[in-house]
Each structure stands twice: as C-alpha cells, then as structure tokens.
C-alpha positions as CSV (number, residue, x, y, z in Angstrom):
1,X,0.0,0.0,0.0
2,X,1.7,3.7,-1.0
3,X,1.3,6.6,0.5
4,X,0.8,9.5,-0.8
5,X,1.9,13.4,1.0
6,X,-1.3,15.9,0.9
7,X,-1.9,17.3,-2.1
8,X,1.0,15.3,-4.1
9,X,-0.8,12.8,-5.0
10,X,-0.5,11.3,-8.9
11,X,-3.8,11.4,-11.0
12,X,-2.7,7.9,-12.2
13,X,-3.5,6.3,-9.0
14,X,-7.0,7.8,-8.4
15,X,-10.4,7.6,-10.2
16,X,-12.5,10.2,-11.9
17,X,-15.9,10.8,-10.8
18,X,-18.4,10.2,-13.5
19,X,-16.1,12.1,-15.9
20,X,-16.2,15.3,-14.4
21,X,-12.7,15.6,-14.7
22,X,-12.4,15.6,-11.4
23,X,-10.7,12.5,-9.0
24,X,-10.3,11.2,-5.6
25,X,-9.2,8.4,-3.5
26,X,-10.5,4.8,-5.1
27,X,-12.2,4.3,-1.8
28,X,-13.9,7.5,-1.9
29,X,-15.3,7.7,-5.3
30,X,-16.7,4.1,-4.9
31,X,-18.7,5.5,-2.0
32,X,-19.7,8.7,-3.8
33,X,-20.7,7.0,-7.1
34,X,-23.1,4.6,-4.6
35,X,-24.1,7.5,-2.6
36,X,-25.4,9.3,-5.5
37,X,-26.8,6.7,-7.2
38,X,-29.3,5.7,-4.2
39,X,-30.0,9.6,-3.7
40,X,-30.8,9.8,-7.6
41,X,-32.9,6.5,-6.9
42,X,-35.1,8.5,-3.7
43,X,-35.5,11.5,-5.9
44,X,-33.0,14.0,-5.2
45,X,-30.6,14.8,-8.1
46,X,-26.8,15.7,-7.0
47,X,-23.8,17.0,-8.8
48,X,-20.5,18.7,-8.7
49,X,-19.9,21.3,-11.2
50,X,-17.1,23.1,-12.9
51,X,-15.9,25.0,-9.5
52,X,-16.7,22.5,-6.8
53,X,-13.5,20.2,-5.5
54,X,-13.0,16.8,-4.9
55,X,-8.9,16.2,-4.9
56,X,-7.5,19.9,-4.7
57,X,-3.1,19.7,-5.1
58,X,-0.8,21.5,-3.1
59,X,-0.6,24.5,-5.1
60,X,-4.3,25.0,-5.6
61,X,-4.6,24.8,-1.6
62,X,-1.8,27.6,-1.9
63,X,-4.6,29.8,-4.4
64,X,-7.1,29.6,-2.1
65,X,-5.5,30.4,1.4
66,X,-4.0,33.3,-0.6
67,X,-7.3,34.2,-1.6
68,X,-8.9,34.3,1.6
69,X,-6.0,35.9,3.2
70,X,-6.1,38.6,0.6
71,X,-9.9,39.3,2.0
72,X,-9.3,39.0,6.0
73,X,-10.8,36.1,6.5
74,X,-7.6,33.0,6.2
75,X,-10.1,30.8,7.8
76,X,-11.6,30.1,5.4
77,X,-9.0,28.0,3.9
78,X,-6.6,25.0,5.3
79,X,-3.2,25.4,5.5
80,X,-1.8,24.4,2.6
81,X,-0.7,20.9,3.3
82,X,-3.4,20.0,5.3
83,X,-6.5,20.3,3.7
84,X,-8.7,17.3,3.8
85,X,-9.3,17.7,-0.2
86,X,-5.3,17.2,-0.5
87,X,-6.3,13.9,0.0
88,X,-9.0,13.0,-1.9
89,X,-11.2,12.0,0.6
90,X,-13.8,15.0,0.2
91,X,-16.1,16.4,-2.6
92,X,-17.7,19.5,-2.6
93,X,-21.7,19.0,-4.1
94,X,-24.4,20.4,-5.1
95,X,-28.1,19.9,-4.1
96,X,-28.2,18.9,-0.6
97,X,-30.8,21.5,0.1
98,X,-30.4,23.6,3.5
99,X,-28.6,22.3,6.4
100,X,-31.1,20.5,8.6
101,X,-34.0,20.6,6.1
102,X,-36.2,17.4,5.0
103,X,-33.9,16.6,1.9
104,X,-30.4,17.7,3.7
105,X,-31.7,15.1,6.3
106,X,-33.0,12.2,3.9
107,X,-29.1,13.2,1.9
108,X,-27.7,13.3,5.2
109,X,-28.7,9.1,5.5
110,X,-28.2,8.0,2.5
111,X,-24.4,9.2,2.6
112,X,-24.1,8.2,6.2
113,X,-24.8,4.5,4.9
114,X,-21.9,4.6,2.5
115,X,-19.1,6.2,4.8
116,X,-19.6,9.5,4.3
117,X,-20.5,12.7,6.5
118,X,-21.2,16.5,6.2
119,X,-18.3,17.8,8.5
120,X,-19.0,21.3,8.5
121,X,-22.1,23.2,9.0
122,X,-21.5,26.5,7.4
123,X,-20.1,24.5,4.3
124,X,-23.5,22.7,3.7
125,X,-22.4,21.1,0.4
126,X,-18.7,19.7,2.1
127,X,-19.0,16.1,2.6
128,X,-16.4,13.4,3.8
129,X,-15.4,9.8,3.9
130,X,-14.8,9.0,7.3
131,X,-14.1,5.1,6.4
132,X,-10.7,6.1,5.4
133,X,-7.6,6.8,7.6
134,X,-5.5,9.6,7.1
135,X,-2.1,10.7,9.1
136,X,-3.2,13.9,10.5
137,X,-4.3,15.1,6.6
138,X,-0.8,15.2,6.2
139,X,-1.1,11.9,4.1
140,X,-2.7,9.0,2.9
141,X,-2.6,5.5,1.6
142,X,-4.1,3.9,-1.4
143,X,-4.2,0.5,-2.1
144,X,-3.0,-0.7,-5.8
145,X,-5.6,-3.4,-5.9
146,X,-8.4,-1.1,-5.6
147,X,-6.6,1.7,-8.3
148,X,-8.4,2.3,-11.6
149,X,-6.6,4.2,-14.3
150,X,-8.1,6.9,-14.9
151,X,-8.6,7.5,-18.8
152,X,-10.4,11.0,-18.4
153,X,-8.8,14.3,-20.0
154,X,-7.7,16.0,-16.6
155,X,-5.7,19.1,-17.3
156,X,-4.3,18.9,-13.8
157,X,-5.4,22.4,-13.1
158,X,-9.0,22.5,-11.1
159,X,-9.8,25.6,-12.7
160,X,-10.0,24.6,-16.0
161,X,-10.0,20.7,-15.7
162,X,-10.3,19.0,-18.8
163,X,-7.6,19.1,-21.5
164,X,-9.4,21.0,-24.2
165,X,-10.3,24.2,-21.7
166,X,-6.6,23.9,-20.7
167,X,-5.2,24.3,-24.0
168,X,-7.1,27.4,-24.8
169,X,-5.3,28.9,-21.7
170,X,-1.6,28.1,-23.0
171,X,-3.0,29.9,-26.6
172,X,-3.6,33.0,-24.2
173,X,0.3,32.4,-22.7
174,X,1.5,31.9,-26.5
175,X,-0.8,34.6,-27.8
176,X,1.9,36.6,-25.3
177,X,4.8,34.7,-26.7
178,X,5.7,32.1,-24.3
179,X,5.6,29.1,-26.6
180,X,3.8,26.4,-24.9
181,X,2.9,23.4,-26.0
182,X,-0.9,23.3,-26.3
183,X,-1.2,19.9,-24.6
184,X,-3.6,20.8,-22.4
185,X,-1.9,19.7,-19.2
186,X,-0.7,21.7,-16.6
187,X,2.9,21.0,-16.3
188,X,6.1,22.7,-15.4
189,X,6.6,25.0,-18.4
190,X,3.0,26.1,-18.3
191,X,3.5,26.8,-14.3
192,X,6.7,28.4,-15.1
193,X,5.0,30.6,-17.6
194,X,2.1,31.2,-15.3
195,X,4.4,32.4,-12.7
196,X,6.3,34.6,-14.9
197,X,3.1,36.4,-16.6
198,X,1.7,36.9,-12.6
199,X,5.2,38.4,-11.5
200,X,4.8,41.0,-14.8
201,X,1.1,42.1,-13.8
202,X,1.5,42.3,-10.3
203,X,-0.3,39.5,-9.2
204,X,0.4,36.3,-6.4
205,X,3.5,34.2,-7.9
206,X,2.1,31.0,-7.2
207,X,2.1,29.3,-10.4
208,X,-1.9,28.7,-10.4
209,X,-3.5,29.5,-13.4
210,X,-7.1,30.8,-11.4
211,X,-9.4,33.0,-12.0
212,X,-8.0,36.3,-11.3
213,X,-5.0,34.9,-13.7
214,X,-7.2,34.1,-16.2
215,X,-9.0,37.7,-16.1
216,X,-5.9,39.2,-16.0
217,X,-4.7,37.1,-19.7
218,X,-7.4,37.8,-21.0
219,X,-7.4,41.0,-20.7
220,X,-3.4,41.3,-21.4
221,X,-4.2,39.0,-24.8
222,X,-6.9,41.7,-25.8
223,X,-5.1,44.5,-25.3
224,X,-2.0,42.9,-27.6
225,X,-4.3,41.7,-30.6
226,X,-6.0,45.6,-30.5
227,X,-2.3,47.0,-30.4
228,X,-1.1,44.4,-33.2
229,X,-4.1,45.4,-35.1
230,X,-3.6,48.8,-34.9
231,X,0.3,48.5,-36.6
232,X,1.5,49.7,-40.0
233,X,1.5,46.2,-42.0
234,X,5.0,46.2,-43.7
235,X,6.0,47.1,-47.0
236,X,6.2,43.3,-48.2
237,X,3.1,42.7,-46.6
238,X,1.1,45.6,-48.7
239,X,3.3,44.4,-51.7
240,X,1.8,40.3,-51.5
241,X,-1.8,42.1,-50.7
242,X,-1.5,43.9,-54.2
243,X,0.0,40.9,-55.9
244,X,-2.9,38.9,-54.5
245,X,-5.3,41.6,-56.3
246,X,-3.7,42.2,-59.3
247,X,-4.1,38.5,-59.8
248,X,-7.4,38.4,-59.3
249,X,-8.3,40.9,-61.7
250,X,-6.1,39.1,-64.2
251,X,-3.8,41.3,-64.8
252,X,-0.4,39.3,-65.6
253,X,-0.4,35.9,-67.7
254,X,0.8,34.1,-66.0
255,X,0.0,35.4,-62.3
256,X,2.2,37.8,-60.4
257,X,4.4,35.3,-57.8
258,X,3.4,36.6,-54.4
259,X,6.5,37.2,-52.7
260,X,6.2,40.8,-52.1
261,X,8.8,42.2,-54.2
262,X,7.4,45.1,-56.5
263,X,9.7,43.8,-59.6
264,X,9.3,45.0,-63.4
265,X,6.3,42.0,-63.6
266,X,4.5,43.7,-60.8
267,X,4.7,47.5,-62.5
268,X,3.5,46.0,-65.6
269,X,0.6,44.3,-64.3
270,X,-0.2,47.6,-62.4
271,X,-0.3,49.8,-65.7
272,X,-1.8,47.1,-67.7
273,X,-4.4,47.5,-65.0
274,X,-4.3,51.2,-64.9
275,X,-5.0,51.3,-68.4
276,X,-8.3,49.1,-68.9
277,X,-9.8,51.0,-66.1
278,X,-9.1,54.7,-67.5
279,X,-6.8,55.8,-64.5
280,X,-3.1,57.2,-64.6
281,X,-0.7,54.4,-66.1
282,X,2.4,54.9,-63.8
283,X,2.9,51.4,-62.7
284,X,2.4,53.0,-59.1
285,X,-0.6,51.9,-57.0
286,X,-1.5,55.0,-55.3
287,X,-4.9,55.6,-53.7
288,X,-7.0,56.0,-56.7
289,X,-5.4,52.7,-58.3
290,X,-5.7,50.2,-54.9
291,X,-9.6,51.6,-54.2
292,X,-10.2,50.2,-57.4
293,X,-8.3,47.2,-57.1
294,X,-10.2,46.3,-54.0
295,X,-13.7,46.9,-55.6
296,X,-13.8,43.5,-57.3
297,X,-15.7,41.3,-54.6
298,X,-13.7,37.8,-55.5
C-alpha cells in the first residue's frame, strides 16, 4: 500500500468521478458513485460542477488560502498541506438543500450509509469519507488493488479541468509569446510561464493558473491583438496584398508570384491594370489605383 503526501498525489493512482474531470481516493469515489446513485434513486438529483473540489493539489490549496488571506478572512482555507481535499477524501456538491432541512436530512442518510459525513455546518455542500484513515491530513494511503486508471482528459489544473479548456489557456500564454505546447496539461513549463506572466502584472506568484490569472490574460491577450491590429503592415506585406489583387483581376499571364517584391512584372501588371480601367498608367498603385483594385468582390 503507497502513501501518498497531501496534495501530491498522482492522477494515475485515483479515479474520476463520472467524468467530471475531477478524481479522488478509489475508496472514496466508490462511495460517492453509490451514494449518489441511491439519492438519484429517492428522488433528489446531486452533482458537482465546474468549481466545486474533490482532490485539490498542493498548489491549488496555496490559491485559495491566498485568496482568503487577501480578504481578512484566512479561515476560510486550510493550511496548505493539510487540507482534507489534499487527499481525496472529500467532494464538494451540489443539491443537498439547507442544512437540517427534510432533503439535507434524507441526503444526510443516504451518505451516512456509504461512509460518508457532512463535516462542516456552514459548508453545507462539504461532505467526507470518514471510512478512510488519514495521518493527520498530512497523508494518505491507497491500495494498488483497488486503483483504476483513470482514462479522463484532466488538465491537472482545477480551474479549468479538462484538456481541451486547458489548451485554450496556453493559446492565451502563447498569444503573449511564451511558446507552450498546447497539450492541455498543466505542467512545469505552463507553471513556469504562469508564474512569470503573474510576476509581470502584479499578481500572487504562485504558479496557479485561477481566475484572477485568467481575467488578468485575457485581458493582457486583448489589449496585444487591439495593439497588433492597430500596426502599419509592412511594406512586403502591402506588396503580397497587391499581388494577391492584381491576380485576381487578371492582370499578368501568367499570375504575379506573391513574394512581395514590386519587380518590373508587378509595374507591368499595375499599368496594364491602370490602363483598362481609365486611371493614370504609372505602374504606381496609389490611392485612386488600390480603391479600385479592391472593388472586385472575388
């Protein structure tokens, strides 16, 4: 049997709940699949959306005790190292109804049957599984006989958990120049690039791509596209857009190569142009020639 430090432990040794991208102890997401299976049987429909937790690493328990020590109230995170969901052996849900009400109490049963409690009052959707032993929440063990790989696209960021969302995050880092690969998985160079884009904008360094990183990208990413926009294309640039045009209309047999060069081909094609649309032949496209170069809507 390993055991596994809070928080550290390897996606590839716990199991996804119902392919929410999300994963916890084996033991624990046994309990939870039967759990929510007899509550879906009484009636009452339960589920854990895109920011609830089940297993929360080390780094995302860092996040969120900076994020509630940023707002006065610490509290309201563990220390990182220690939190029960550093283990797997919690879930965050949704549905329970009010703490103490009919369907709290009838949810309240069915869970208690399979292991599992609501540990804390003014957290009405934190359950846990009490069947399993823990060292303190400083660690746990997991048995290899009851391990299923897990075949789910987990990012390995809880923010944006499967592999898809992910990659559209490293296209924000890359949009910025940082040359990811857009695997989808949150791994060293995508932390390290995290890190260094929250060090430039003034934000926590602590490598978690979260929400206030991700409103901070975006809005970084939008700001450089309206900028880039807004630049002078350059001069080869304008050339291949006029080669591009002056081939459409047909004006060199064969076409113009578009390479951007204006050679003695491309001032040819730009009077032969000039000429069968009554405008000044001087192999120059000024203002006059490219508006009517642009008017032909192929």
């Amino acid at each position: 049997m390993a055991t596994y430090t809070n928080g550290q432990i390897p996606r590839s040794v716990m199991k996804q709940f119902r392919q929410t991208g999300k994963y916890g102890h084996p033991v624990f997401i046994d309990h939870l699949e039967k759990a929510f299976q007899e509550c879906s049987r009484a009636g009452i429909e339960l589920s854990i959306g895109s920011g609830q937790d089940i297993f929360r690493d080390y780094a995302g328990q860092v996040y969120w005790k900076n994020y509630w020590s940023g707002r006065g109230t610490p509290g309201n995170a563990a220390t990182p190292g220690e939190s029960n969901h550093g283990l797997g052996i919690c879930a965050d849900i949704s549905g329970t109804g009010t703490w103490g009400s009919a369907r709290w109490q009838k949810v309240s049963d069915i869970f208690q049957k399979h292991g599992i409690s609501f540990t804390v009052r003014s957290e009405v959707w934190h359950v846990q599984d009490m069947t399993i032993k823990t060292s303190g929440f400083r660690s746990v063990s997991i048995a290899p006989s009851v391990v299923t790989p897990s075949k789910g696209a987990y990012s390995g960021n809880p923010y944006f958990p499967s592999t898809k969302a992910f990659a559209a995050v490293q296209g924000g880092y890359n949009a910025l120049g940082y040359g990811l690969t857009k695997d989808g998985l949150f791994g060293p160079a995508t932390a390290a690039a995290t890190r260094d884009f929250q060090r430039k904008h003034g934000l926590v360094v602590d490598g978690v791509h979260g929400p206030g990183t991700e409103k901070k990208l975006i809005e970084v990413v939008a700001a450089k596209r309206k900028a880039d926009a807004q630049k002078p294309k350059p001069l080869s640039e304008v050339v291949k857009d006029q080669q591009r045009r002056l081939n459409v209309w047909g004006a060199a047999t064969p076409p113009l190569a578009v390479d951007g060069i204006p050679g003695p081909r491309f001032k040819q094609a730009t009077r032969v142009f000039q000429k069968a649309h009554g405008l000044s032949v001087d192999g120059v496209i000024g203002a006059k020639t490219w508006a009517k170069l642009e008017s032909n809507p192929r």
